[in-house]
C-alpha positions as CSV (number, residue, x, y, z in Angstrom):
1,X,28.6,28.0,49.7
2,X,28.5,24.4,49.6
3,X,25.0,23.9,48.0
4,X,26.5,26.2,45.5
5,X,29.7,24.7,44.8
6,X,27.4,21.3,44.6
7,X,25.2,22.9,42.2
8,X,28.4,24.3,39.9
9,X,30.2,21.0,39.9
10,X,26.8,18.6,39.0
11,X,27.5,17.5,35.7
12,X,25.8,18.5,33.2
13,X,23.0,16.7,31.2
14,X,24.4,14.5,28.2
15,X,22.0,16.3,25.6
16,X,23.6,13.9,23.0
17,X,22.7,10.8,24.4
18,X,19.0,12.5,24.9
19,X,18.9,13.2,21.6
20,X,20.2,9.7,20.7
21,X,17.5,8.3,22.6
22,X,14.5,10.4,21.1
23,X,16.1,9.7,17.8
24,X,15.9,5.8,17.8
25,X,12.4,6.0,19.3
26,X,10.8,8.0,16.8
27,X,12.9,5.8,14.1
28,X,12.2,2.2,15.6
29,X,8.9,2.3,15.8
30,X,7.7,3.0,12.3
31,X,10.8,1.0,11.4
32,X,9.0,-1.7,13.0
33,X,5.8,-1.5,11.8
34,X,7.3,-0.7,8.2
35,X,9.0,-4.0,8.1
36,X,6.7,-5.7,10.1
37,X,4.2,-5.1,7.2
38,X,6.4,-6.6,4.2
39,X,7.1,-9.5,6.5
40,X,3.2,-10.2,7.1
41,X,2.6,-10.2,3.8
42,X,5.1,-12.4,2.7
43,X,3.9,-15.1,5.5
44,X,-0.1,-14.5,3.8
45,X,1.6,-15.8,0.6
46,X,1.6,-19.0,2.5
47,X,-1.8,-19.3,3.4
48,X,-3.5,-22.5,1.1
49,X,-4.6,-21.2,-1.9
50,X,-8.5,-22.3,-1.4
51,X,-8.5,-20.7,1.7
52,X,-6.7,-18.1,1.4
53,X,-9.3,-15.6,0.2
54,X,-11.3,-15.5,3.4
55,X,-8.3,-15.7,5.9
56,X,-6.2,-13.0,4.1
57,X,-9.3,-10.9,3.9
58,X,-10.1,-11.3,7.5
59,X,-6.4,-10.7,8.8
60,X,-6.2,-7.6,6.8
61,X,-9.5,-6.0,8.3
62,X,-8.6,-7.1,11.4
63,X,-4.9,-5.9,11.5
64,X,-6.0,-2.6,10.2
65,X,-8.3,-1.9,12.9
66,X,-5.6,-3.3,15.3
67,X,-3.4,-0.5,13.9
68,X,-5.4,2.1,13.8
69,X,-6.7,1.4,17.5
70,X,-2.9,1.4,18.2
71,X,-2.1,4.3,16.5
72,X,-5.6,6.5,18.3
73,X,-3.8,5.3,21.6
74,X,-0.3,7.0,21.0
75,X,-1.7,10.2,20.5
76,X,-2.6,9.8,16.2
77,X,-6.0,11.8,15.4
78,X,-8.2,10.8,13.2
79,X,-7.5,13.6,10.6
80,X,-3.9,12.7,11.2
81,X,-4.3,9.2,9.6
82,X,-6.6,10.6,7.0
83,X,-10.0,9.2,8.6
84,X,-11.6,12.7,9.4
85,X,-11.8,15.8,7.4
86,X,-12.6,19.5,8.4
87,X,-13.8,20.0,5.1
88,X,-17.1,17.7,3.2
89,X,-15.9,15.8,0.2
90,X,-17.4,17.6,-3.1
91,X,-19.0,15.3,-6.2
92,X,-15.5,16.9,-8.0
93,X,-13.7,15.2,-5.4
94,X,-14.8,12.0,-6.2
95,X,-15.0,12.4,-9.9
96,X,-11.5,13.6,-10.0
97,X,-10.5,10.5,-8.2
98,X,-12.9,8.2,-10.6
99,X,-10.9,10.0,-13.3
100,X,-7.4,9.7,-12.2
101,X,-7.8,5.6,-11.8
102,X,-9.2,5.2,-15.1
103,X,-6.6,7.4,-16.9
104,X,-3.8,5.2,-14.8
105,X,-5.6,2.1,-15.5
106,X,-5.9,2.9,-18.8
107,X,-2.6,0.8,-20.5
108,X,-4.2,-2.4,-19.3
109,X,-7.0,-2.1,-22.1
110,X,-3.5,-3.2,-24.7
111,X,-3.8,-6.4,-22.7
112,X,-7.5,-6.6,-24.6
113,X,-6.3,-5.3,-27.6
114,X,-3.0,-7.2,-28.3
115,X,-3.8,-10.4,-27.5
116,X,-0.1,-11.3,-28.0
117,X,0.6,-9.2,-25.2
118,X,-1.1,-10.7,-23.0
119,X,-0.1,-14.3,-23.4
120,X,3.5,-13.3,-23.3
121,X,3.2,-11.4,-20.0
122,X,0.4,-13.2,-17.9
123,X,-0.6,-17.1,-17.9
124,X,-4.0,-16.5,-19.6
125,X,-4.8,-19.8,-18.7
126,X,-5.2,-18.7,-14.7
127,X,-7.0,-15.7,-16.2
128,X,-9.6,-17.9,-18.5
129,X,-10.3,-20.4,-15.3
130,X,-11.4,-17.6,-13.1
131,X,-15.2,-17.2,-12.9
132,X,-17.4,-14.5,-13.3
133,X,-18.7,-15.3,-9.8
134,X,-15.0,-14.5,-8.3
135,X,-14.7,-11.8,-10.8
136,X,-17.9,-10.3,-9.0
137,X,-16.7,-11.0,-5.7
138,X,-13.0,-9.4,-6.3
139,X,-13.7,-6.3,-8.4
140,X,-16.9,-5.7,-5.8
141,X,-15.8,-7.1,-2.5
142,X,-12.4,-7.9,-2.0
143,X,-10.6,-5.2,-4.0
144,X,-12.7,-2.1,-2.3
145,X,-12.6,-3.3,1.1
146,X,-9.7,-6.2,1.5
147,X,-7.1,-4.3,-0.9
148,X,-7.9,-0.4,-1.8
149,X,-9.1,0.7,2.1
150,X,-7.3,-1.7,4.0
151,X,-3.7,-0.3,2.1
152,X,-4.9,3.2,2.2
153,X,-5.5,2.7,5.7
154,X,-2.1,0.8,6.6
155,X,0.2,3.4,4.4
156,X,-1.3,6.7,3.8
157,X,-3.0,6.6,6.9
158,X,-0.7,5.1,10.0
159,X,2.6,4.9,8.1
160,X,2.3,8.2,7.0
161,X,1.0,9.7,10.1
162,X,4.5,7.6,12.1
163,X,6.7,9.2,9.9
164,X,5.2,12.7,9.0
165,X,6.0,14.5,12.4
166,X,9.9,14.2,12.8
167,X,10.3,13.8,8.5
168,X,7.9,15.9,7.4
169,X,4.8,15.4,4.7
170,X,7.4,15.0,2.0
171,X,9.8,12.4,2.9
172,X,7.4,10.4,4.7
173,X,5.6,9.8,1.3
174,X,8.4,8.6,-0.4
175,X,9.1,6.0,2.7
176,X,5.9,5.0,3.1
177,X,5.7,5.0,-0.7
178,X,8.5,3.0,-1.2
179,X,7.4,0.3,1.8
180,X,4.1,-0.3,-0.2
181,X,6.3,-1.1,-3.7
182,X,8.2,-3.8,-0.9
183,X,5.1,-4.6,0.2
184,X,3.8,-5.9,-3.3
185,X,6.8,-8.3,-4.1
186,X,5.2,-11.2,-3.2
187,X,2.0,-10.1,-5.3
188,X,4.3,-9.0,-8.1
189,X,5.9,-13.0,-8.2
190,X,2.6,-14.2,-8.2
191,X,1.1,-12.1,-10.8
192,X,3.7,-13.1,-13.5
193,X,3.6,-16.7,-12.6
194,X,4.0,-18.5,-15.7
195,X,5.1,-15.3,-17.7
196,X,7.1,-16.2,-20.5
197,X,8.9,-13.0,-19.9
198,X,10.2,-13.9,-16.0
199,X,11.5,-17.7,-17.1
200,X,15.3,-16.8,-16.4
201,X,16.5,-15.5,-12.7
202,X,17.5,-12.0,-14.2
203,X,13.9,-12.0,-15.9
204,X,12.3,-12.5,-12.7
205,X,14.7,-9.8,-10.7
206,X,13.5,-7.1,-13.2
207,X,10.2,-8.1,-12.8
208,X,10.1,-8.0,-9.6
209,X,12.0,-4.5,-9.4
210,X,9.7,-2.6,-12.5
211,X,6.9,-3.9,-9.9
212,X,8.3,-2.4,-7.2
213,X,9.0,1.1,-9.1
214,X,5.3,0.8,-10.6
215,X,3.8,0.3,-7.0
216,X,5.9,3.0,-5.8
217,X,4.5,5.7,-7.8
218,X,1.3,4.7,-7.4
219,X,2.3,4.9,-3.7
220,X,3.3,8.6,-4.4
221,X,0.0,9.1,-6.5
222,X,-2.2,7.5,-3.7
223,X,-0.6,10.1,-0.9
224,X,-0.8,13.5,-3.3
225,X,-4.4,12.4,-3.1
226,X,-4.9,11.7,0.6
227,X,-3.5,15.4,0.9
228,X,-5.3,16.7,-1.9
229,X,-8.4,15.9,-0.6
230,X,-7.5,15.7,3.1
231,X,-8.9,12.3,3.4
232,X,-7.9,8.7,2.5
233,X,-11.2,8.1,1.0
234,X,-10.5,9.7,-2.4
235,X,-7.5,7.3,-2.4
236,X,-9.0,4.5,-1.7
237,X,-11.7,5.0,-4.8
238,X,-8.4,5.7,-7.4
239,X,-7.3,2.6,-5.6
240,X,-10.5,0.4,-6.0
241,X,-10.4,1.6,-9.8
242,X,-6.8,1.0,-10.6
243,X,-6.9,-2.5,-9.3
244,X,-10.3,-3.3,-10.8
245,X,-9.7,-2.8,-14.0
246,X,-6.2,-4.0,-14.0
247,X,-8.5,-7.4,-12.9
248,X,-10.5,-7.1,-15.8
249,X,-8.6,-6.2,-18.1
250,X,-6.5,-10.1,-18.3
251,X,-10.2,-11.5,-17.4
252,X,-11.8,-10.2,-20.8
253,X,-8.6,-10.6,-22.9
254,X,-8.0,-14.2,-21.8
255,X,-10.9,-14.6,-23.2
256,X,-10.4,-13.7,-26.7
257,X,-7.1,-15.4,-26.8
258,X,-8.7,-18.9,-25.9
């Protein structure tokens, strides 16, 4: 009777406070690693300019794999974060995602054909000094490797996979979307240094937010073809286009406005 009476009067579990707790785990940690990720990209802006190539190159690889090692330990498979597919990518496959960057991509060929354009937006002077060695190097090296598969990686592959199990497919994209249109602010500033357009403060904060929207579509864009496909990689080549042409686009027109 008593081990009865014991068992009736043991409170019951608080299933709230459980809950509570499961809640702000699942919510911290991609929290974390979300703003962890604008922060560390902000600080890179810092790096000296003649060095900061190589370093930011190197810290991106090197945080990737430091992320994706991290994210294999806590139970993340590899066709979870978009590195392994059950099916073989198809030559349509990659010329559909040829063909997607080059139709987005597309707009920047106005900066070759409207000169005027492109002075009032970029300063064509930056453009006109860079050579055709570093043009080689960024369209070829860096944009592939340092910016198209090391963000695919970092957002459609262990953002998305943090966020997909207790949001679902959907709202995951538009966070982890959204966190890669943060993640480009300090990239944005840069780009329209010495714009004519960004002169005043309000200039600068609408700048800085059309960037923002811009990146976050092309976040959106990025993660329908990660699931498309089933695989990041297909990303990561509409990627590599986008920005590639988007570098030569201001490289040839500086040119034929000085």
């Amino acid at each position: 009777m008593a081990i009865q009476q014991a068992v009736h009067l043991r409170p019951k579990p608080d299933t709230r406070r459980t809950k509570q707790a499961g809640l702000s785990t699942w919510y911290i940690v991609p929290s974390g690693v979300s703003a962890l990720l604008v922060l560390y990209n902000t600080a890179v802006s810092f790096l000296p300019q003649a060095a900061y190539d190589f370093i930011s190159f190197s810290l991106n690889f090197l945080l990737a794999l430091l992320l994706v090692f991290w994210a294999r330990k806590t139970g993340h498979s590899w066709q979870a974060l978009g590195l392994r597919s059950k099916s073989k990518s198809t030559a349509v496959q990659w010329a559909s995602a040829l063909g997607i960057g080059l139709t987005v991509a597309s707009p920047v060929l106005l900066l070759v054909m409207y000169p005027d354009l492109l002075t009032s937006i970029l300063d064509t002077q930056r453009w006109y000094d860079m050579s055709t060695v570093y043009l080689v190097y960024r369209t070829v090296v860096r944009i592939p490797v340092g910016t198209a598969f090391f963000e695919e990686v970092i957002f459609r592959g262990v953002l998305q996979s943090l966020w997909t199990p207790q949001l679902g497919v959907f709202r995951a994209s538009i966070i982890s979307s959204l966190v890669f249109g943060l993640w480009h602010i300090t990239p944005i500033l840069e780009l329209f240094q010495g714009s004519s357009l960004l002169t005043t403060p309000w200039g600068k904060v609408a700048g800085v937010v059309a960037g923002i929207f811009v990146t976050f579509i092309g976040g959106l864009l990025f993660t329908w073809l990660r699931y498309r496909h089933n695989t990041l990689y297909s990303a990561v080549v509409t990627h590599w286009v986008i920005d590639a042409i988007a570098t030569l686009g201001p490289f040839v027109g500086a040119r034929l406005v000085i």
